[in-house]
N, C-alpha and C positions, 0 to 999 in steps of 0.2 A: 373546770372540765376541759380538757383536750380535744379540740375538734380535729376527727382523724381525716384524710384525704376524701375528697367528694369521691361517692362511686362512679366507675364509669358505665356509660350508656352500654347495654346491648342490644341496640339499636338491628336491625336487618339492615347485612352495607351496602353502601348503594351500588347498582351495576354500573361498569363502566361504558362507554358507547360503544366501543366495539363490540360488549354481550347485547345488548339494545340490540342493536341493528342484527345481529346474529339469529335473535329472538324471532328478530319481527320478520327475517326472510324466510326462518325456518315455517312459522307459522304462515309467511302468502303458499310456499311451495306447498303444504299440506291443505290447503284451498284450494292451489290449482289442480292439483291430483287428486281431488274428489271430484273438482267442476269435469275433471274430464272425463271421469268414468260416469257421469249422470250426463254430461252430453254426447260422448257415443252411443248409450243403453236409450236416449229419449230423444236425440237429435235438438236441437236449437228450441220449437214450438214445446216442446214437451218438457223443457228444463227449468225446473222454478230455483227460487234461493233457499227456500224451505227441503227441498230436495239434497242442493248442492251441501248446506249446513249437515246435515243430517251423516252423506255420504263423506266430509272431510273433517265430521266430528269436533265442529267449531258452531258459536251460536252465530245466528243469522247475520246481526249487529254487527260481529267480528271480519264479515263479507263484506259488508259496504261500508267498513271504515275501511279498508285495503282498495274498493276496484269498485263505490258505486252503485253500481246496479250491472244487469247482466250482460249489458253491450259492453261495459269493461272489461267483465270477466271474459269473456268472449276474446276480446283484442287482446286481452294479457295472451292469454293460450294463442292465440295465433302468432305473436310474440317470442314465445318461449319455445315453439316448435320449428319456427323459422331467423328470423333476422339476429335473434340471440344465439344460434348454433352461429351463424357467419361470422361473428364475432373473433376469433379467433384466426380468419383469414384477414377479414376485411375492417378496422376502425373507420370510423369517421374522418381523421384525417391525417390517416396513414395511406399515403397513397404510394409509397417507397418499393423497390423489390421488382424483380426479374417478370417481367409479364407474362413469359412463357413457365412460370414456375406460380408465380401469383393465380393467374388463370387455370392451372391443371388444379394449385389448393383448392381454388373456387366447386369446382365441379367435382371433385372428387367428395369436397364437405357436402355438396347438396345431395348428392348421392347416397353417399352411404351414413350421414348423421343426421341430415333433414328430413329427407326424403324416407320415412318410417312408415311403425302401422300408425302413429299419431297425426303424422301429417296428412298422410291418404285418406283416414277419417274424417278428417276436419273437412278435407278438401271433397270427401263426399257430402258432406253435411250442406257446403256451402252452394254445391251444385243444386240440390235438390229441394233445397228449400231457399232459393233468391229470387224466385220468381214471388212467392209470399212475402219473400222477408225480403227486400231490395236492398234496404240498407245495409243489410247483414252482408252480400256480393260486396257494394260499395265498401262496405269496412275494409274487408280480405285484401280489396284492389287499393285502399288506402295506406292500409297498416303494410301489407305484405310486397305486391309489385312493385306499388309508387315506391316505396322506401328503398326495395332493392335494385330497382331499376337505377333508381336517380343514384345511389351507391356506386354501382360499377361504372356508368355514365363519367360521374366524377375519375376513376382513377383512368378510365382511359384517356380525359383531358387534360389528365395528368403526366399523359405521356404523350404526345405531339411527332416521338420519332418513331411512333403506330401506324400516322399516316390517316386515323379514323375520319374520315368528315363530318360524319353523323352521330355521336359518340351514343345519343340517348337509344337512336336506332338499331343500334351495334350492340348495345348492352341487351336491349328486348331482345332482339333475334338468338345474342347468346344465355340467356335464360328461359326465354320460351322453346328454346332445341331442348334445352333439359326436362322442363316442366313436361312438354308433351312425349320425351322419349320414357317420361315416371309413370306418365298418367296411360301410355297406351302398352308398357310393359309389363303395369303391375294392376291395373285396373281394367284393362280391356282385353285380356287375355292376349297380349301381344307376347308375350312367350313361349305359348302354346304356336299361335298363328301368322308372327312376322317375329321371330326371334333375332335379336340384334344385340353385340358386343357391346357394354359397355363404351370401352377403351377405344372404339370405333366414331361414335359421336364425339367422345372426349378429345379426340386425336384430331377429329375434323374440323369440331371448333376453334380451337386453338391455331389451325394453320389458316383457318377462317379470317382470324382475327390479325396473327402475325404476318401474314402477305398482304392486308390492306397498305402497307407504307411500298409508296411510289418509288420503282427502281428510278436511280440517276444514271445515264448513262455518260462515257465521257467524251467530249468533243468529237475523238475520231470516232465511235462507234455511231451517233448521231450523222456525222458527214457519210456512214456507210450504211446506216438504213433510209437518208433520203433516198441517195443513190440506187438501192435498191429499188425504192418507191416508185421511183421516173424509171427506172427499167421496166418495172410492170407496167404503169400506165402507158410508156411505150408498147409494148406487147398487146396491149387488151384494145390500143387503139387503130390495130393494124388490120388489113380484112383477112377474111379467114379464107382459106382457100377451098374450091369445090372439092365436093368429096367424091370419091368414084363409085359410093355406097348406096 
């Protein structure tokens, strides 16, 4: 008797890693887009995981092998609404590129990709419940400022012909001009009651930042504003004469 060829398996083939991984982001983003619509609709105190499962139609289980528990979920979103939009201006350690070009990307991306109804929400939520939730502030200030801050920090010590002294300084000040021209033009009825251009802070910051570097002036111009100097101090040192008034 003729043994004919062994059949072969029809086995289910196995995915490759690039569909894995495919898989498994499609399934965190449809997690995170239910955590958000049950954390707008219930704010922070009122968001359970039974909730969030429920609204991104995945079992509970499926939530905290991704992100945990709910201070995860929580930091992904804050995550996904800020430091991951910058991404495409700003790498880790890409500090390369025009800083008058680098810094208009910056604030243009905060502007008009960050700075949403997603982000505004979050940023209501965080307000109103950190006095309860203290931690929850702390996270925002962890995940969100520190990272971004310390970010731009870096690229301006990146460039030394800026002139910054204070690089961490200089970064706050040009993000919190933005943060609070967001938060008093789209939350505080500042468009109604101090309305202000865009293009006008954006413009400002940036000459903010690019006139920090120290003019040099050259030998002769130096020998002609002593000179000056001692001509005033002569003048100022002279008595003044009576007046007929």
């Amino acid at each position: 008797m003729l043994n004919g060829p062994a059949p072969q398996s029809k086995g289910l083939p196995i995915p490759s890693a690039e569909s894995a991984t495919a898989t498994i982001n499609q399934k965190r983003e449809q997690i995170l887009q239910g955590a958000m619509q049950v954390f707008l609709k219930s704010g922070y105190a009122g968001t359970s995981m039974d909730r969030v499962a429920t609204e991104a139609g995945v079992s509970k289980q499926t939530i905290y092998s991704h992100f945990q528990d709910k201070d995860g979920l929580f930091k992904a979103l804050m995550e996904q609404v800020t430091i991951d939009r910058f991404r495409s201006v700003f790498c880790i350690d890409d500090f390369e590129g025009d800083p008058a070009v680098r810094l208009r990307q910056l604030a243009d991306t905060y502007l008009t990709k960050v700075a949403d109804h997603n982000y505004l929400a979050l940023t209501r939520i965080i307000i109103s419940e950190s006095e309860r939730f203290p931690e929850l502030a702390r996270l925002w200030t962890r995940t969100v400022i520190q990272r971004g801050r310390g970010l731009l920090a870096g690229y301006f010590n990146a460039h030394p012909e800026l002139g910054i002294t204070d690089p961490e300084a200089m970064a706050h000040i040009f993000f919190g001009s933005l943060v609070s021209f967001v938060l008093t033009q789209e939350m505080l009825h500042g468009k109604e009651l101090v309305p202000l251009e865009r293009d006008r802070i954006v413009n400002s910051l940036i000459n903010l930042v690019l006139n920090q570097a120290p003019i040099v002036h050259s030998a002769a111009s130096t020998a002609r504003l002593e000179q000056v100097k001692r001509q005033d101090a002569g003048r100022t040192s002279q008595p003044t004469p009576d007046s007929d008034c």
